[in-house]
N, C-alpha and C positions, 0 to 999 in steps of 0.2 A: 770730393773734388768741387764741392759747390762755391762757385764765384772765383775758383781757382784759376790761373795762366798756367800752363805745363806746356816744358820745352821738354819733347823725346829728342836722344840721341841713341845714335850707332852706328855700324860700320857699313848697314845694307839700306839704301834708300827706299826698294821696293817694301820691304819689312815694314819701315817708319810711315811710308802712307797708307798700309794696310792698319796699324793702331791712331792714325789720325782719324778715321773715317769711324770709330767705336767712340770719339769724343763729341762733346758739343760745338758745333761751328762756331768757331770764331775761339773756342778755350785753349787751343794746341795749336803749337807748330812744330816743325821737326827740323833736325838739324845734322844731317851725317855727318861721320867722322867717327877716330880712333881715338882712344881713350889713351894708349902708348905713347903717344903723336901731341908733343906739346903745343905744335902750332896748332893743330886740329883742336884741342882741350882748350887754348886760349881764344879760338875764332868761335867755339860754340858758345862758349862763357859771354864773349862781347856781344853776339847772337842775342842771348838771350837780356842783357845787358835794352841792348839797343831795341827793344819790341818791350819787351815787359817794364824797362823802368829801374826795373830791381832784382835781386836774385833773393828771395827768402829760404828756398828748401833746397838741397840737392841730397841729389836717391843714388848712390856708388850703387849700380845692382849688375854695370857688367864684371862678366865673370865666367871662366872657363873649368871643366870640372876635369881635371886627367889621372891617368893613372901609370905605377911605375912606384916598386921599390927600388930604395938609393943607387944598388949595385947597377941594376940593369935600367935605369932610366937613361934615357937618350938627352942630353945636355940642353938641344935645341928646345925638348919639350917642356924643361925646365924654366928654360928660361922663359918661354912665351907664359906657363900661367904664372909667373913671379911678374912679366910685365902686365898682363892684362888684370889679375885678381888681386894685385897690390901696389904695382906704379899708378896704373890707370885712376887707381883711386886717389892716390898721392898725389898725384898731376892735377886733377880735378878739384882735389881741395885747395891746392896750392892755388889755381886759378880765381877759386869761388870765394876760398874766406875773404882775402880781403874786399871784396865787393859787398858783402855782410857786413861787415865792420862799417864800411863807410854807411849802409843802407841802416846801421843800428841792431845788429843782430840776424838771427837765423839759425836752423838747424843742417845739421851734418848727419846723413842716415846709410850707414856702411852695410850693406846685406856680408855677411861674414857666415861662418856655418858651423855648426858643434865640431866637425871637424878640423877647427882651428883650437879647439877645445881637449878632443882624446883624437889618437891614431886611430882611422879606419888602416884593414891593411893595403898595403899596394900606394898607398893615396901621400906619396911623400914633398911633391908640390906643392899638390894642392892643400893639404894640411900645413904645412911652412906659409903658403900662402896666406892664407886665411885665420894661421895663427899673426903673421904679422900685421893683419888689416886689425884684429881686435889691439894688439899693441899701440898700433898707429888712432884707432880712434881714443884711444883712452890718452894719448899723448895730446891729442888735439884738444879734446875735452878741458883736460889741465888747461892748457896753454890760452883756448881762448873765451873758455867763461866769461872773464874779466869783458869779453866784448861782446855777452851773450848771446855766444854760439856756442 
């Protein structure tokens, strides 16, 4: 992190000043909000926007682990890790690249997990999930090279 700006985000503020107080004064700030929540995804985006100058890096690392084969999973629980473990990310990229672009580039870094890879058993969201987060970065990748990202 040396000479780095990091904007933490998430949904619990008490959490986000607990990991500011492990940085160096003045390198971090934090920024609550939902990652589901596009107005929230786009106020941290300008957040960081408006204090740093630039967005170079963004870290996709929220994410929910559930469990539940097809038959017997509860639809609600489905859906929250398909929004959290792959809109979230979606939403967030949608926000950031183009702010990359204009700044000339940057990285895109998706936490994804071998089980988006092979079936654990029980784990059929969050594997669907996490299979579509490696899909979606390899789509991003293609797409925005050309703007090195």
């Amino acid at each position: 992190m040396e000479g780095a700006k990091v904007c933490i985000t998430g949904r619990r503020p008490e959490k986000l000043k607990a990991v500011l107080k492990g940085l160096p004064v003045g390198s971090g700030m934090a920024c609550a909000g939902d990652v589901t929540a596009p107005r929230d995804v786009d106020r941290m985006v300008s957040t960081v926007i408006d204090w740093g100058g630039h967005l170079d890096i963004l870290i996709n690392n929220a994410g929910i682990t559930t469990k539940g084969a097809v038959a017997s999973l509860d639809p609600a629980i489905w859906r929250e890790t398909i929004e959290v473990n792959l809109t979230g990310a979606f939403l967030t990229m949608r926000a950031s690249i183009p702010q990359m672009i204009r700044g000339g580039g940057g990285a895109v870094i998706n936490i994804a997990s071998v089980a988006g890879l092979w079936c654990p058993p029980e784990m059929a969201a969050y594997s669907a999930s996490k299979a579509g987060l490696i899909m979606l970065s390899q789509q991003a990748a293609l797409d925005y090279a050309q703007f090195s990202i």
